[in-house]
N, C-alpha and C positions, 0 to 999 in steps of 0.2 A: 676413498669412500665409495661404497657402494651405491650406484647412483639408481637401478630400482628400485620404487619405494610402493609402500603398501597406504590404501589409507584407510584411519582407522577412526571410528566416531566412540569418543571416551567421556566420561560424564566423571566430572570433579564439584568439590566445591565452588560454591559461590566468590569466596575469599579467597580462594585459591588462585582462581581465574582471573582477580582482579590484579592480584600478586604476580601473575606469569606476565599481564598485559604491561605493568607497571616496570617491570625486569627487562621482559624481551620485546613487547613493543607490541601490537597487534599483527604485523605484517611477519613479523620474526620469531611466531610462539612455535612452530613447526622444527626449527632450529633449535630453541633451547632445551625444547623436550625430547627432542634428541641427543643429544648433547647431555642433560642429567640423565636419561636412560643409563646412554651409553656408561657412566660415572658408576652407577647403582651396579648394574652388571659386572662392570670391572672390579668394582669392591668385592661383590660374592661369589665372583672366579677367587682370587685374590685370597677371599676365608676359608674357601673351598678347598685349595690348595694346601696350605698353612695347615688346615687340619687334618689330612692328607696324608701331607711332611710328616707331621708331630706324629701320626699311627704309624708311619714307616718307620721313623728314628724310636719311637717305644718296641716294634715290632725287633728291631735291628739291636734294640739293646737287650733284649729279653736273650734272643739266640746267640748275642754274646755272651751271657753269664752263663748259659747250656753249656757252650763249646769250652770256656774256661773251668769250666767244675769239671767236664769231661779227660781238659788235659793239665788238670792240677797235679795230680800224683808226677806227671813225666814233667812239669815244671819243677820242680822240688825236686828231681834226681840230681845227686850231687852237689847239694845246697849243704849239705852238714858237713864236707871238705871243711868248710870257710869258715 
């Protein structure tokens, strides 16, 4: 873990604050909100990617049907032998 840190003054709810103090403790709120960042972040790499993927493998099957209609006729040569 990267051990320089930044500090930052963030303004949440009321309930919220009472829910983090409740969870991580007051001495350990610094920690957990690192920690669900770090989570949050990973998730939206993670869909980031995935949809990425999915436009590459659309992208990747479009230019297969291209290339396959281009070499249908030299597919089918010799097909009516059989």
């Amino acid at each position: 873990m990267n051990t320089e840190t930044v500090r930052l003054n963030i303004t949440i709810p009321k309930d919220l604050a009472q829910a983090l103090n409740r969870f991580a403790g007051p001495r350990k709120r610094s920690l957990f909100i690192v920690e669900a960042v770090k989570q949050q972040i990973e998730q939206k790499e993670k869909e980031e990617l995935k949809k990425k993927l999915e436009e590459g493998y659309q992208a990747a099957a479009k230019e297969s049907l291209v290339i396959t209609k281009e070499f249908e006729v030299a597919d089918l040569e010799g097909w009516d032998e059989y």
